[in-house]
C-alpha positions as CSV (number, residue, x, y, z in Angstrom):
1,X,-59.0,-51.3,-45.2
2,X,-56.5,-51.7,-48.3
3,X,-54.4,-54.5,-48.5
4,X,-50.6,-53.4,-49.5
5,X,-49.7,-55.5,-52.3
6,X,-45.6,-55.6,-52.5
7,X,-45.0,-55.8,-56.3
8,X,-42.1,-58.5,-57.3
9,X,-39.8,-57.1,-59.5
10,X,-38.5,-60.0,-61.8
11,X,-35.3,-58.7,-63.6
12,X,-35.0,-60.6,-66.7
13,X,-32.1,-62.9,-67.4
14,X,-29.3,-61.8,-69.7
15,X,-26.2,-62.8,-70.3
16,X,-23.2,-61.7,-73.0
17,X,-20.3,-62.8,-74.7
18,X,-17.7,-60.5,-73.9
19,X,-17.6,-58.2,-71.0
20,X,-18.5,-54.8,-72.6
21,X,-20.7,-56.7,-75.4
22,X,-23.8,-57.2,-76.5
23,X,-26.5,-58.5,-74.1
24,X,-29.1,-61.1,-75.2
25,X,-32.0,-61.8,-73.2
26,X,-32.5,-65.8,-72.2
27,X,-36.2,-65.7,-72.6
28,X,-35.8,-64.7,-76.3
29,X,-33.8,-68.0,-77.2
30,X,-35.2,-70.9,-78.8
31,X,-36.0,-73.7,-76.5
32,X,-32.6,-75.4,-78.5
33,X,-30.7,-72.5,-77.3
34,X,-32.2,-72.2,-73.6
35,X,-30.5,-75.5,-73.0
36,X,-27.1,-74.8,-74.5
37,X,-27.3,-71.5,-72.1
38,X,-28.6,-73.9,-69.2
39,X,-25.2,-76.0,-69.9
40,X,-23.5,-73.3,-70.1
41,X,-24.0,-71.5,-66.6
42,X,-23.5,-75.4,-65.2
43,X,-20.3,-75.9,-66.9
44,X,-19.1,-72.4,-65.4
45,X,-20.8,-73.2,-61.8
46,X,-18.9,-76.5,-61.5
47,X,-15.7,-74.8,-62.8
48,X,-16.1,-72.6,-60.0
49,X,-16.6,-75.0,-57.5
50,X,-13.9,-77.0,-58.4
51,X,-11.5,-73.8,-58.2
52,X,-13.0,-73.6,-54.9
53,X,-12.2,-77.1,-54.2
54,X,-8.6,-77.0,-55.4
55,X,-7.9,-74.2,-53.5
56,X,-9.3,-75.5,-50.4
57,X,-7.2,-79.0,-50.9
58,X,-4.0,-76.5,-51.5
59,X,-4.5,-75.1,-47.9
60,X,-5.3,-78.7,-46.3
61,X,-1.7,-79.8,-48.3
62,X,0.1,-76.9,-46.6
63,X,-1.0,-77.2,-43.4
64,X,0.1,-81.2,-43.5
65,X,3.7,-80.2,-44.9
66,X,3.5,-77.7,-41.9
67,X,2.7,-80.4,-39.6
68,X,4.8,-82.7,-40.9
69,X,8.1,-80.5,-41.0
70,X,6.9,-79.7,-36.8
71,X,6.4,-83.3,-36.0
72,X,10.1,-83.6,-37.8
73,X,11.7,-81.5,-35.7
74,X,10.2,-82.6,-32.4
75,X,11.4,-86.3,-33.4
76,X,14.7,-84.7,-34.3
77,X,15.3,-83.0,-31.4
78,X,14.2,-86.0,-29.2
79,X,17.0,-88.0,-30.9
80,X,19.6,-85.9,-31.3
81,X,19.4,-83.4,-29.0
82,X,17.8,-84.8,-25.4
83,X,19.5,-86.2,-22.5
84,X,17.8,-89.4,-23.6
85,X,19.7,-89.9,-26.8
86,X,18.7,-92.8,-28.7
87,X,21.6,-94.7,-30.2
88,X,22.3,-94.5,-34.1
89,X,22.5,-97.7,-35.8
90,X,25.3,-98.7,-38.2
């Protein structure tokens, strides 16, 4: 009986400068340059996540203004426009 072996297929890291330009392969960098990539693709990973971030705090800032303009309008009407009006103060 054969053992079947599954073959890993490593694709091999590239990266470019422009969209439609030239591809360079990581592996063929100097050590020097391997690092600069590394800092690179870090710099760009926490830019994402902080675009993430941002627009997640966005939505949590709207739904409180949302809140805040309801809550509003329940006191309002409570005030102004209940059987139980509170008296205004001069």
């Amino acid at each position: 009986m054969s053992k079947d072996k599954s073959k890993e297929v490593k694709e091999e890291l590239t990266f470019t400068f422009d969209e439609n330009g030239k591809e360079y392969k990581v592996n063929d960098l100097s050590d020097e340059n391997k690092l600069l990539y590394n800092k690179v693709v870090l710099c760009n990973n926490q830019r994402r996540d902080l675009l993430n971030q941002i627009g997640n705090l966005n939505f949590e800032v709207e739904k409180l203004e949302l809140l805040s303009q309801h809550y509003s309008n329940l006191l309002k009407d409570a005030v102004e426009g209940g059987e139980d009006k509170v008296e205004v103060v001069q």
